[in-house]
VEXLO-554480 format. One record per residue (C-alpha): residue in one letter; x, y negated, z negated. Coordinates in steps of 0.25 Angstrom, whole numbers, plus 5000, padded with zeros to 4 digits. Each point is the difference from the previous one (the first is absolute). Layout:
<nodes>
aXYZ...
</nodes>
This chain:
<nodes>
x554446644558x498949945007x498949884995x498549975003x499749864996x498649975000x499549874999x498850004989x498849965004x500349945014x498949915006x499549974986x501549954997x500049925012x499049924998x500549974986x501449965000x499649865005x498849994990x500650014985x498749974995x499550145005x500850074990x499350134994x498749985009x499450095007x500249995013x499450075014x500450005014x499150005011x500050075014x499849945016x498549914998x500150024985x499250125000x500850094990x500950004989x501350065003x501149964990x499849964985x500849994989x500050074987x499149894993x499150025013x500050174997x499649984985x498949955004x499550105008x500049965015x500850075009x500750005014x499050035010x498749954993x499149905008x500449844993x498649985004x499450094991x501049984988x499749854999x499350034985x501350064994x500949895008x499349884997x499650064985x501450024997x500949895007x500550085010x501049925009x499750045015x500749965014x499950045016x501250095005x501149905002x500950105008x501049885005x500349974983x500150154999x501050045009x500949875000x500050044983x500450135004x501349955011x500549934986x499850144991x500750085011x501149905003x500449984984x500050155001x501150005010x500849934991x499750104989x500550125009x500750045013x499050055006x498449995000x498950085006x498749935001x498850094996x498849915001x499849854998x500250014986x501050144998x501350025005x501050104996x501649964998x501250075000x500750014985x500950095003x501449974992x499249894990x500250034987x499249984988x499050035009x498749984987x500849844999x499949985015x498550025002x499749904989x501149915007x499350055014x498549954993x500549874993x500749955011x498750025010x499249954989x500949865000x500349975013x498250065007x499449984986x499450155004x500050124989x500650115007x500150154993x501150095004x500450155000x501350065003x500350145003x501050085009x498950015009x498949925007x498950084995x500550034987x500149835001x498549995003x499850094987x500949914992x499549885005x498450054999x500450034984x500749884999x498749915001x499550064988x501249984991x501149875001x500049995013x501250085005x500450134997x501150105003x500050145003x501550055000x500250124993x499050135003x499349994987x499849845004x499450075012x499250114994x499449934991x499349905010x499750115009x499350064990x499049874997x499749975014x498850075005x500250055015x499049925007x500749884996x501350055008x500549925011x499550085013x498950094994x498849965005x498750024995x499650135007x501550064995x499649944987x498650084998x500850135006x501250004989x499049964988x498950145005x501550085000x500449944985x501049895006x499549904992x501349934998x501449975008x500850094990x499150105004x500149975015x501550025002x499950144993x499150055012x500850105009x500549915012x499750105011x498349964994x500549875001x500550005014x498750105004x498949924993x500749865002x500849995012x501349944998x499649874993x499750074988x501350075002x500949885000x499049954990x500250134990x501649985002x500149864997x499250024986x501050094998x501149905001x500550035014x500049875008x499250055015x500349865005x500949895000x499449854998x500149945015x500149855000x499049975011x498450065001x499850095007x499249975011x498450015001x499550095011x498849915002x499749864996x498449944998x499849864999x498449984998x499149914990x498449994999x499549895004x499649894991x498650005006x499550095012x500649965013x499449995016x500749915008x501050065009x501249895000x499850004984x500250154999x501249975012x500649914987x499850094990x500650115007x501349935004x500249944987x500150154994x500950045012x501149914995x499950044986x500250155005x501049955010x500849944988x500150134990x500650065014x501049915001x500249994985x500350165001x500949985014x498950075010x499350025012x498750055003x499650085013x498450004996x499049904996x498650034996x498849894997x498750044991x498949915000x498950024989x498649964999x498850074990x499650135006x501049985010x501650015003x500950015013x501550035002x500849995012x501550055001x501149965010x501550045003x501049895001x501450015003x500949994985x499849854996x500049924989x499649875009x498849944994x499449935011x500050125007x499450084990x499049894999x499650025013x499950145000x499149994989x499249905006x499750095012x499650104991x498949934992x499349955012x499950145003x499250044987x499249864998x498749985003x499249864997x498850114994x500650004987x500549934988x501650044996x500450014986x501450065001x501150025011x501350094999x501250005009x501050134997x501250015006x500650145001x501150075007x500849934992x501650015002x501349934996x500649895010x501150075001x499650115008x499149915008x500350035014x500349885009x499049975012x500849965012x498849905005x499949934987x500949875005x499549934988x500350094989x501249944994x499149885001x499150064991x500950054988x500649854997x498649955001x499450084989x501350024994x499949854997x498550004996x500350104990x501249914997x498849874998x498850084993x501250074990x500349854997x498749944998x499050114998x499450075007x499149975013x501049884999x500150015015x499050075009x499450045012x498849905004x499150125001x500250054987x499349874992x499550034985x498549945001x499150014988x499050055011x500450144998x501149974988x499950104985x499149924990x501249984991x499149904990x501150004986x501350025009x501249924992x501049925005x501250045008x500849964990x501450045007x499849995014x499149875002x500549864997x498849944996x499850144991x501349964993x499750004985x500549864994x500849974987x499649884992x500649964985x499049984988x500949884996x499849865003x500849925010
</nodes>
């Protein structure tokens, strides 16, 4: 049997287990420069607002009602989510890590498997202070199903026997399974395939035809035969962007120079995180009216001084002094594991370069990251996100370290 836990809320949750005092608030989450809303909590959804609206023009309905608001605090959000996935580690032999706040977990041989995903939640919920909710199912999408059900019930649900199974097939609507997309969804609903129960009845040959083998392996799983066993690490992204707007238009060329180093080592950092190598990096630069790229081929590295410099070269290409710049992007692609990297015979210094970053990853794991850096790569709040309501670090910076005091009297 296989688990989704699904931590409730995520961002909203975050930014509340240090702050008692916003329990049962509303509260919103609000994207790079505070532009839009893009996590909120139940309280938040009651009210009307939703994910993707403009904070600006939903100030009425926020400031009428209360609602508690903060900047995207990703550092907070992803060091919250290291303790969920660890304490889940605990909780089963083997984790597979969907998104920042999903993973799936291996549950084979448990029993009392209904016990377990209330001992699974209550053991997240004491040790993160995060609600999770949590479906288990012989397969990872009839685990998504469960898991989806499950928020609108206790919290966890089981689905074991084929009626368990039937049943919530038959109350999930088709567009709300995990890998139809919009355009599938609109497609199935003209055809009468409004719901999942109806989906899995379709001939598999119409499937395969209308649907390619996605839909396949999707159509068997719901079926409750398991297409694909949970794999401990992610697997690896064919591309990765690093890029933010600007908190204000930009001109300078050694700003921009910054800016674009600075986002280099963030992309360099989820490479490494997924043990790879790039062979291409490509730089954007975007003013209104206006937008340039460059591309260039590298030999398979994951040294960030050289892909800084690789991508400084490329924006001296595309900048001109002409225009104001609100938002650079560096992409790296040709992405592939360092395993297979073959060894240049020139490069004297390249098991130089794997202990250097080996222990920079090492120092910015420890205290945070851009703990440790590259000089080109300085934060300035020249071209930094506007992050005007962003909370404190409260697990990864010393000074952000909430403090216990006693009500008594010495």
């Amino acid at each position: 049997m296989i688990g989704l836990v699904d931590c409730q809320s995520f961002y909203c949750s975050c930014e509340s287990v240090f702050r008692p005092d916003l329990k049962d608030k509303p509260i919103i989450v609000l994207s790079n420069n505070d532009h839009w809303i893009i996590a909120l909590n139940p309280e938040a959804k009651a009210l009307g607002l939703k994910r993707g609206l403009r904070f600006k023009e939903s100030r009425k309905i926020i400031d009428n009602n209360n609602v508690v608001f903060f900047s995207s605090n990703y550092t907070l959000y992803n060091d919250i989510s290291w303790r969920v996935m660890e304490n889940l580690r605990n909780l089963s032999p083997q984790v597979e890590i969907y998104s920042i706040d999903e993973a799936f977990i291996d549950l084979f041989g448990f029993k009392n498997l209904k016990v377990y995903g209330e001992v699974i939640r209550k053991t997240i919920k004491k040790q993160t202070r995060i609600p999770t909710t949590i479906g288990i199912a012989p397969t990872k999408s009839l685990a998504k199903v469960a898991q989806r059900l499950a928020k609108q019930m206790e919290g966890s649900l089981l689905l074991e026997t084929a009626g368990d199974i039937s049943r919530a097939l038959t109350i999930t609507p088709v567009k709300d399974l995990w890998g139809i997309g919009s355009a599938y969804a609109k497609k199935l609903e003209l055809a009468g395939i409004r719901t999942a129960a109806d989906f899995i009845n379709i001939p598999e040959w119409v499937v395969k035809k209308e649907m390619t083998s996605v839909g396949w392996l999707l159509q068997r799983e719901l079926k409750g035969i398991p297409m694909a066993e949970l794999t401990v690490e992610v697997n690896p992204r064919k591309g990765i962007i690093s890029a933010r707007q600007f908190s204000k238009p930009v001109k300078d060329l050694s700003i921009i120079d910054e800016a674009i180093s600075y986002y280099a080592e963030l992309a360099v950092e989820k490479l490494r995180k997924q043990a790879c190598t790039t062979n291409f990096v490509t730089v954007s630069l975007e003013a209104f009216g206006r937008a340039r790229h460059a591309s260039a081929e590298t030999t398979a590295t994951d040294y960030l001084p050289d892909i800084i410099s690789v991508a400084k070269a490329l924006l001296k290409k595309i900048y001109s002094p002409d225009f104001e710049y609100w938002r650079t992007t560096i992409f790296l692609f040709g992405i592939e594991p360092v395993s297979g990297k073959q060894i240049n015979f020139f490069d004297y210094n390249s098991s130089k370069k794997g202990y250097l970053l080996k222990k920079v990853d090492e120092i910015n794991d420890k205290y945070g990251q851009h703990a440790i850096h590259p000089c080109a790569s300085e934060f300035r709040e020249d071209w930094g996100m506007h992050r005007n309501y962003l909370s404190p670090n409260y697990t990864t910076r010393i000074k952000d370290f909430p403090v216990a005091q006693t009500l008594f009297n010495k």
